[in-house]
C-alpha positions as CSV (number, residue, x, y, z in Angstrom):
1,X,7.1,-3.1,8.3
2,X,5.3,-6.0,7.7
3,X,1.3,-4.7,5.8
4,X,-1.4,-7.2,5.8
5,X,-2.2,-8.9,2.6
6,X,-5.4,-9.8,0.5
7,X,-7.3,-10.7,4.0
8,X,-11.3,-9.9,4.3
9,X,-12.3,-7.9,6.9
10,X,-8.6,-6.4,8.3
11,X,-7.4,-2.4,8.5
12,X,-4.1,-1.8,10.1
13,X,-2.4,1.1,11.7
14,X,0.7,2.3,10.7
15,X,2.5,3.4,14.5
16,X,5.4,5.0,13.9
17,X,7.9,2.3,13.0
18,X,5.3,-0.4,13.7
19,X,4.2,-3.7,11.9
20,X,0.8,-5.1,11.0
21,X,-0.3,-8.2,11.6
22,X,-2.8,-10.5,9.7
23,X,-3.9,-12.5,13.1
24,X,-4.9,-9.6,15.3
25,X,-8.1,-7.8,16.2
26,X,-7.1,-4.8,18.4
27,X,-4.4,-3.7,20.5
28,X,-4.7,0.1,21.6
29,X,-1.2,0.7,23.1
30,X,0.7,3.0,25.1
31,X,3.3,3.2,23.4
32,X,4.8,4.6,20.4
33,X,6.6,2.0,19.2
34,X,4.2,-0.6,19.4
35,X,1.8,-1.8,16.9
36,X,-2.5,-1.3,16.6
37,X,-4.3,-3.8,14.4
38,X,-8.0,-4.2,13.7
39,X,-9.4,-6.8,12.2
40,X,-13.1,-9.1,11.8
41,X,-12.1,-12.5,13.7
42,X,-11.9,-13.8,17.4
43,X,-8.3,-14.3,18.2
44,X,-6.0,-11.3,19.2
45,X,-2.5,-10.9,19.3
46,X,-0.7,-8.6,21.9
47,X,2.0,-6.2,20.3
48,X,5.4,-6.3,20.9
49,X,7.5,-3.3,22.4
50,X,9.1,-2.5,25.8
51,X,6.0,-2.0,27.7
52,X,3.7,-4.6,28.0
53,X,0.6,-2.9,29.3
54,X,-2.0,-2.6,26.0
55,X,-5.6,-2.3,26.0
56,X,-7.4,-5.0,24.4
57,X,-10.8,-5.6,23.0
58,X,-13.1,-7.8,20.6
59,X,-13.4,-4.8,18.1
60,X,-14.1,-3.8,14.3
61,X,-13.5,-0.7,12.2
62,X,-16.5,1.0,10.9
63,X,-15.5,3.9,9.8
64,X,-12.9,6.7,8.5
65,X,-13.1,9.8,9.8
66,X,-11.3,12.7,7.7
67,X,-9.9,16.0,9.3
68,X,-10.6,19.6,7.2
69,X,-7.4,18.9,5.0
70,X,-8.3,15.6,3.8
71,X,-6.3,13.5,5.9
72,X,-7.4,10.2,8.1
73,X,-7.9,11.9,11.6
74,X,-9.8,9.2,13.3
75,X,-11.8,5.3,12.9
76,X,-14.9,4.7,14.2
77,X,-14.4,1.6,16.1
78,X,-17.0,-1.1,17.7
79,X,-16.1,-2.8,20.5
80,X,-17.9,-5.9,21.8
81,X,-20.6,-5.7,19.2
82,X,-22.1,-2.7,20.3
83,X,-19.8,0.4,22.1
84,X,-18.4,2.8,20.3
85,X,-15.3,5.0,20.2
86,X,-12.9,7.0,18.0
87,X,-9.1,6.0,17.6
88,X,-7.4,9.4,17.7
89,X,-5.7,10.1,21.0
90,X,-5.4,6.8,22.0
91,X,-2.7,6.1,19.5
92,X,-0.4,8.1,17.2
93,X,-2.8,8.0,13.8
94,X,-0.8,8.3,11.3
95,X,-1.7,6.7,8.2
96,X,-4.0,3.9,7.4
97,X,-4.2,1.0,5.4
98,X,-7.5,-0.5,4.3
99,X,-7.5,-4.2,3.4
100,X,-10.8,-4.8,3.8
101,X,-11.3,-7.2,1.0
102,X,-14.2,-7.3,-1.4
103,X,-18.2,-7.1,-1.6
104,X,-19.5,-10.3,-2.7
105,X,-21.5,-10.5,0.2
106,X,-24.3,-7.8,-1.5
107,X,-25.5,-10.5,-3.4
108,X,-27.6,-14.0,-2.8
109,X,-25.1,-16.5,-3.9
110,X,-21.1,-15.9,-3.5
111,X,-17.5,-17.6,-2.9
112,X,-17.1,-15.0,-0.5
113,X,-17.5,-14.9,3.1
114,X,-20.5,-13.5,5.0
115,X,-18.1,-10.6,6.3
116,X,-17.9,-9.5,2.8
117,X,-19.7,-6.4,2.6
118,X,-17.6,-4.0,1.6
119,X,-17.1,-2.3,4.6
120,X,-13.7,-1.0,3.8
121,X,-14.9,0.7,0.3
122,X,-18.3,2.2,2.4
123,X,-16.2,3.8,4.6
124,X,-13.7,5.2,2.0
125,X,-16.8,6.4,-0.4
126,X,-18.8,8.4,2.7
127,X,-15.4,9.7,3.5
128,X,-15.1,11.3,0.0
129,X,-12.5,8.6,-1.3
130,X,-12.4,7.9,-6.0
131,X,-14.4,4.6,-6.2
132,X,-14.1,3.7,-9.6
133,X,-14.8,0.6,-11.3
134,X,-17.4,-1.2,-9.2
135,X,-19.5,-2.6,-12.2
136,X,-17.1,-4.7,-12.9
137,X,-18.1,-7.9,-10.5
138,X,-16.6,-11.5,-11.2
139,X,-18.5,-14.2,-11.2
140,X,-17.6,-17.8,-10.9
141,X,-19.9,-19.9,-13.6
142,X,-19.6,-23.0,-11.2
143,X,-20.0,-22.7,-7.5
144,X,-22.2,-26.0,-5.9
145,X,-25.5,-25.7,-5.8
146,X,-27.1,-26.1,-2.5
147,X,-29.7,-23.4,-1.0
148,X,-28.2,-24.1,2.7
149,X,-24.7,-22.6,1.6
150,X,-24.4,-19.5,-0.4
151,X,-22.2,-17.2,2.2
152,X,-19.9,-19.1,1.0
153,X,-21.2,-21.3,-1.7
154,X,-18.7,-24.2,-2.5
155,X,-16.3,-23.5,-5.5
156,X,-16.3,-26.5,-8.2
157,X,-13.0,-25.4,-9.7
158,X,-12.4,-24.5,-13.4
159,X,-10.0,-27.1,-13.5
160,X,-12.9,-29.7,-13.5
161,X,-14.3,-28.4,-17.0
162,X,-10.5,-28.4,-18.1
163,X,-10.1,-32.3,-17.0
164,X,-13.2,-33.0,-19.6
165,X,-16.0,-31.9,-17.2
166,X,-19.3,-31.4,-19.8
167,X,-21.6,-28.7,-18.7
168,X,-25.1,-29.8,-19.4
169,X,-29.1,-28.9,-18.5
170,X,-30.6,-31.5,-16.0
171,X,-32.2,-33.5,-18.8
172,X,-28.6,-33.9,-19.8
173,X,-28.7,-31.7,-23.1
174,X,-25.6,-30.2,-23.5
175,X,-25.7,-26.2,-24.6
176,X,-22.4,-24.7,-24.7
177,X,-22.2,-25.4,-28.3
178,X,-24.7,-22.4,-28.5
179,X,-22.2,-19.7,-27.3
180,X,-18.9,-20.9,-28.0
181,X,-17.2,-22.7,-30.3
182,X,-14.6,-23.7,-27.2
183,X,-17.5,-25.6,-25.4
184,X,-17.2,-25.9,-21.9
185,X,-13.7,-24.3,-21.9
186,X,-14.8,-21.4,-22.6
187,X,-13.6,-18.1,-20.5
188,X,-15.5,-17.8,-17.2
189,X,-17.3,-14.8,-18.2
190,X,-18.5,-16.3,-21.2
191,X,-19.6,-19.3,-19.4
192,X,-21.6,-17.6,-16.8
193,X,-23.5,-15.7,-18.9
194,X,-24.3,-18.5,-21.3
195,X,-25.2,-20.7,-17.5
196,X,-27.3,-17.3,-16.4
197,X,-29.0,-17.5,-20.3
198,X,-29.7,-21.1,-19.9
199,X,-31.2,-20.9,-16.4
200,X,-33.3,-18.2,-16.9
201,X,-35.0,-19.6,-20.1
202,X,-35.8,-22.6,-18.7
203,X,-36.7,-21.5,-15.1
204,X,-33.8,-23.4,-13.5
205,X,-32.3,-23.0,-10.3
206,X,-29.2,-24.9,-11.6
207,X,-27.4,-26.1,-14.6
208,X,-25.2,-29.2,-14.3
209,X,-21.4,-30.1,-14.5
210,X,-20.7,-33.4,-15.7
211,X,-17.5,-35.5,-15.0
212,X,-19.9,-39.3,-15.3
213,X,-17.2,-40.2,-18.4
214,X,-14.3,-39.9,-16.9
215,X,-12.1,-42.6,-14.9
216,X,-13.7,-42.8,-11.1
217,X,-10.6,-43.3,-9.6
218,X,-8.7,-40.9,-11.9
219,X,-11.6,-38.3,-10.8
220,X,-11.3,-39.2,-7.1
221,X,-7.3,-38.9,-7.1
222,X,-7.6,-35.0,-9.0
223,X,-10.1,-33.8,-6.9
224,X,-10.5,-35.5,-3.8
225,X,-12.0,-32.5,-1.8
226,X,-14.6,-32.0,-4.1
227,X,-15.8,-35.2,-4.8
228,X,-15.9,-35.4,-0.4
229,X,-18.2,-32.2,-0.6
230,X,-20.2,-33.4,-3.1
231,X,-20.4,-37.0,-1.3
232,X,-21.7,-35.1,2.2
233,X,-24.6,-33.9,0.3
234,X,-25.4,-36.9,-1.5
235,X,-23.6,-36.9,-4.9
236,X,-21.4,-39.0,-6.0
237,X,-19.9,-36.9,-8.9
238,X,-18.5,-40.4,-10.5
239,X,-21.9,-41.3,-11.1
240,X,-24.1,-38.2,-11.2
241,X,-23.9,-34.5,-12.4
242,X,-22.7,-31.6,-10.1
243,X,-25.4,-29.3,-10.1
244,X,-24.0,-25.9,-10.3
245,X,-24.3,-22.4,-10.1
246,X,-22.4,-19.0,-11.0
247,X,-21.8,-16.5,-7.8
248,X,-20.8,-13.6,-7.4
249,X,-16.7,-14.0,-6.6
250,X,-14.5,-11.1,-7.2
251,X,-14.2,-7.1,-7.8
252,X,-12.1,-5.7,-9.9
253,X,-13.3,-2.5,-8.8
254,X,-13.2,-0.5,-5.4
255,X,-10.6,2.5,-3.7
256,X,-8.9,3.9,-6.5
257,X,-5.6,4.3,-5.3
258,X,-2.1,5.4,-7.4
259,X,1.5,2.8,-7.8
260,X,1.7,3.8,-4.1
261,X,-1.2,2.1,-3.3
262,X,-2.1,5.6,-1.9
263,X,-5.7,6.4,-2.0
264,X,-7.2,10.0,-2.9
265,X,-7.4,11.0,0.5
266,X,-4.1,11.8,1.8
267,X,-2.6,9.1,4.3
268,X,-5.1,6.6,3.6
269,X,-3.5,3.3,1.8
270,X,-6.1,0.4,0.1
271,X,-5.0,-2.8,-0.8
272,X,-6.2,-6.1,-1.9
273,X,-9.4,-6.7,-3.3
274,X,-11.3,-3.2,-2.0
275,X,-8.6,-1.5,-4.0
276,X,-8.4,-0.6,-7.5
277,X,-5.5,-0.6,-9.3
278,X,-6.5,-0.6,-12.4
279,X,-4.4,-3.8,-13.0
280,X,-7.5,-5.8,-13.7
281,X,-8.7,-4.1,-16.2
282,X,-12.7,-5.4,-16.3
283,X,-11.8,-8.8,-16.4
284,X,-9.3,-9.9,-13.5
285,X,-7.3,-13.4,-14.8
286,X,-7.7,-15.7,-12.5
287,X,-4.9,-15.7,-9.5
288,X,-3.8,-12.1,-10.7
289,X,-5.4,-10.7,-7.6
290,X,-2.6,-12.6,-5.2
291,X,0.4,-11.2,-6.9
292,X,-1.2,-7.8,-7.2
293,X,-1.2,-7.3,-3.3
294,X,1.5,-8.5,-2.9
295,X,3.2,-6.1,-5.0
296,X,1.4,-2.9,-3.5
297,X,1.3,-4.1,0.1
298,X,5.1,-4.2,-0.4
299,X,4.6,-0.7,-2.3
300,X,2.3,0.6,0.4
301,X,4.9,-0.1,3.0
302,X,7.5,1.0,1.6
303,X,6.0,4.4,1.1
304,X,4.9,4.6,4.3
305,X,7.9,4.6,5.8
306,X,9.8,7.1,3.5
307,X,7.0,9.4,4.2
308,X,5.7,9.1,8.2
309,X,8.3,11.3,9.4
310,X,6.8,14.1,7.4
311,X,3.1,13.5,9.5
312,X,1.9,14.6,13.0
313,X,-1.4,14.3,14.8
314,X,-4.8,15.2,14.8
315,X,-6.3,15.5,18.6
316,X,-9.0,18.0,17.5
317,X,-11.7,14.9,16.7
318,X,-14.2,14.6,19.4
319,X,-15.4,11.4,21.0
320,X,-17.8,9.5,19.6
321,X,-20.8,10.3,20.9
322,X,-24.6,8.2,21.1
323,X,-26.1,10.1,23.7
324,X,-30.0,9.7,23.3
325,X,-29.9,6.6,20.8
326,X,-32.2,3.5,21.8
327,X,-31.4,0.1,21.5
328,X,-32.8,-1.8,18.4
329,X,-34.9,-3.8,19.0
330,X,-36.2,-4.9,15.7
331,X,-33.5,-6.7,14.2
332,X,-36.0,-8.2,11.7
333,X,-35.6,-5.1,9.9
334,X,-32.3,-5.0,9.7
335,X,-32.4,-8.8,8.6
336,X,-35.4,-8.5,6.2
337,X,-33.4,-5.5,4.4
338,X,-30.3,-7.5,4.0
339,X,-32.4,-10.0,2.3
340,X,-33.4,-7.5,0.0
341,X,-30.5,-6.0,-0.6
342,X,-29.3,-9.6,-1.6
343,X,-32.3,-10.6,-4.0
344,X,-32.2,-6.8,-5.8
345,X,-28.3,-7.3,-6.5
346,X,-28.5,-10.8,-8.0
347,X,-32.1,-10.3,-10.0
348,X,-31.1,-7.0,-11.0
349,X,-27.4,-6.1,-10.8
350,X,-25.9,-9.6,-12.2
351,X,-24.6,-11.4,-14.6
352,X,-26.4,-9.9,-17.3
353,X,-28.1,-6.0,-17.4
354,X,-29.7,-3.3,-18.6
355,X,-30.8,-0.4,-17.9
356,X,-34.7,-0.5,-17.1
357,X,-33.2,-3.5,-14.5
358,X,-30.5,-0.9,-13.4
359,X,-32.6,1.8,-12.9
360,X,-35.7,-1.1,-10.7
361,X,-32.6,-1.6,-8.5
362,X,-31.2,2.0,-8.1
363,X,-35.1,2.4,-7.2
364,X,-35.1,-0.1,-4.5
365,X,-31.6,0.6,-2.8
366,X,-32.5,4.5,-3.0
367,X,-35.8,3.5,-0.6
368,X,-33.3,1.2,2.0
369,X,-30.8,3.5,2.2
370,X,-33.6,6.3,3.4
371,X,-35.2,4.3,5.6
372,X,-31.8,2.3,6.4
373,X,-30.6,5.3,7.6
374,X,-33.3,6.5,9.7
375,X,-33.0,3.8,11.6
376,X,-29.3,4.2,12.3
377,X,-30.2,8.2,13.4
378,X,-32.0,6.7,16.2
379,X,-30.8,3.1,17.4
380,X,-27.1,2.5,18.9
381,X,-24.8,1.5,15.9
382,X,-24.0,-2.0,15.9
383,X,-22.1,-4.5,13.4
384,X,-25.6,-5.9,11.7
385,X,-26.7,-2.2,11.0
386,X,-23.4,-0.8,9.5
387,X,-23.1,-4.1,7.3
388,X,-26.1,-2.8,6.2
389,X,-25.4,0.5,5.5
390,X,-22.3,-0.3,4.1
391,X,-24.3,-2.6,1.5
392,X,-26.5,-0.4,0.5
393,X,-23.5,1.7,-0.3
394,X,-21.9,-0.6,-2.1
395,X,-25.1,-1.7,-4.1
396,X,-25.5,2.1,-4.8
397,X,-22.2,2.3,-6.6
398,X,-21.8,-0.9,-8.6
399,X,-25.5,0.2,-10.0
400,X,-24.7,4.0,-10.6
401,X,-20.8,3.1,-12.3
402,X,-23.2,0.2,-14.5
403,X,-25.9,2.6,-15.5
404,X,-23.0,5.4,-16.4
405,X,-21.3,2.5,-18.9
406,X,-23.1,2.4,-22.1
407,X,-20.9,-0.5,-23.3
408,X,-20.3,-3.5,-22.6
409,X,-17.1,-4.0,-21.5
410,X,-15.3,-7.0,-19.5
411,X,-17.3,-8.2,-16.9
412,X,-20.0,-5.4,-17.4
413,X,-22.5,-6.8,-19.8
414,X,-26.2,-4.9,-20.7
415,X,-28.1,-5.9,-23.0
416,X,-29.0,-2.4,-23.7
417,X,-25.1,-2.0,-24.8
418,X,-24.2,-5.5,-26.0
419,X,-20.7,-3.9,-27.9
420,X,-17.4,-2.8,-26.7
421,X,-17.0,1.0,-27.3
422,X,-14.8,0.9,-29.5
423,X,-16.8,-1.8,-32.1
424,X,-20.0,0.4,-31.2
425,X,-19.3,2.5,-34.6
């Protein structure tokens, strides 16, 4: 059995003996030995197996639905942006993987895709799923600056500071000498919260990455793609700075899951970045996050296939049912909220905390999650109003694990707490 690996948006099925795949949306399928993937995307893949008759739809998992003992029974699935259904009967359930990826998406400014909302660790949490760890957010110190791309913003790799790159101010002052004796090579944590420092006493939107010095040729032939990128907005980084911003880029944090990759409900698997192995630590090295899924998607699978013999299946969930719901038709709510959502994260939930800025955003995502979900009591479910729930969610838990960390620890920083535990006394 073949389990998706470290891919935004994707939850797969495990059908008997059957295989995931990382290029599928949905295949609801007749039978038992064939395969049912969902994924975020636009292409789909047919399974395999002796009968070629499948159901197939445009569809997205949006939620986990958990029988009396704890066990995935059903997902709440949207088809065509806006029908809904259960998965139950229509194929053998019996154990799910999430690999849903991360959350960067909750904030202004990430490397992440737009799809990254955390959807996968939503669903988990409001099924009763151990979240742990989810104050422990990444950020890159130097994506590009430019307001018309932040979902993704362009990475400017750390390699460029390591090939001599010279972060400086606009004016050209350098100011890394301030935090650390290692300059501009630095660790990235270090670095974006000396950029984050910088940015915010001088009212800047950017701080810049200078490479001017070096050979133009030498910095054309090491990093052509960048130098490209920056050209199509009008920089040439041979003979100008890189302006530069940190993002939000990776979680550390997410489904808490055991060396099985088995979460704490029973037959529910995470993987990838929504997962939390605890492998991380608060401070993830860069690259570790490939090998790790790797390494439990091999787990997960394995363990799922000693074990699937031992499930059977739940046909006691009902149909999904949105009888008397209206259609919304004020998306500029749901688009005005995500805004916000965005702007408390980064202003109050970033780089640097504390707790009165903790508790301003617990504040504001306590008042869109009421009226958020309001809203989604009386309008038909849709993709833009469950990204929104599931943001709020996810907002809601990297605030509440900061505020309960009276340290600083990792990635976690508060000015409130500015010492490790253990160099507290």
């Amino acid at each position: 059995m073949c389990v998706g690996v470290e891919h935004i948006g994707a939850v797969a099925l495990n059908v008997g003996c059957a295989s995931c795949d990382l290029n599928a949306q949905m295949v609801l399928c007749d039978d038992f030995d064939r395969k049912v993937v969902f994924e975020h995307g636009d292409v789909g893949v047919m399974a395999h197996g002796l009968n070629q008759s499948a159901l197939y739809f445009e569809a997205r998992v949006v939620g986990v639905v958990q029988d009396a003992e704890l066990r995935v029974a059903a997902l709440a699935v949207e088809v065509e942006g806006a029908v809904f259904f259960l998965v139950k009967v229509y194929a053998p359930l019996y154990q799910a993987l999430d690999g849903t990826g991360g959350c960067g998406a909750v904030y202004a400014t990430t490397t992440n895709p737009e799809i990254a909302t955390g959807d996968g660790i939503a669903m988990a949490y409001r099924a009763k799923a151990t979240v742990e760890g989810m104050e422990f957010i990444q950020f890159h110190p130097t994506a590009l600056y430019n307001p018309r791309e932040k979902h993704p913003a362009y990475l400017i790799t750390e390699a460029m500071r390591g090939y001599g790159g010279i972060l400086r101010l606009p004016n050209g002052e350098e100011f890394m000498q301030k935090y650390d004796k290692r300059l501009s090579l630095a660790p990235r944590d270090i670095v974006a919260r000396a950029i984050d420092k910088e940015m915010k006493i001088h009212g800047l939107d950017h701080v810049c990455l200078d490479v001017t010095h070096k050979d133009p040729e030498q910095t054309k032939q090491h990093f052509p793609n960048i130098y490209q990128k920056c050209l199509s907005i009008g920089i040439d980084i041979t003979k100008q700075y890189i302006p530069v911003v940190p993002c939000a880029h990776y979680l550390c944090g997410g489904i808490k899951v055991d060396l099985n990759a088995c979460s704490s409900i029973h037959r529910l698997y995470a993987i990838g970045e929504c997962s939390c192995t605890g492998l991380h630590g608060g401070n993830r090295l860069a690259s570790n996050s490939l090998i790790e899924a790797v390494v439990y998607a091999d787990t997960a699978a394995k363990h799922s296939i000693e074990h699937i013999d031992e499930y059977d299946f739940n046909d006691r969930v009902p149909e999904w049912n949105d009888e008397g719901t209206l259609s919304n038709e004020e998306k500029v709510l749901i688009a005005q909220d995500v805004k916000e959502v965005e702007q408390v994260m980064s202003a109050y939930v970033g780089i640097v905390r504390s707790d009165l800025r903790l508790k301003r955003a617990w504040t504001r995502l306590d008042l869109l999650y009421e009226e958020t979900e309001e809203l989604y009591k009386h309008v038909k479910a849709t993709r833009d109003i469950c990204e929104l729930r599931n943001m709020i969610n996810v907002g809601y838990l990297i605030t509440r694990q900061a505020l309960e960390r009276k340290e600083s620890r990792g990635l976690h920083y508060t000015i409130d707490y500015p010492k490790h535990a253990y160099d507290q006394n």
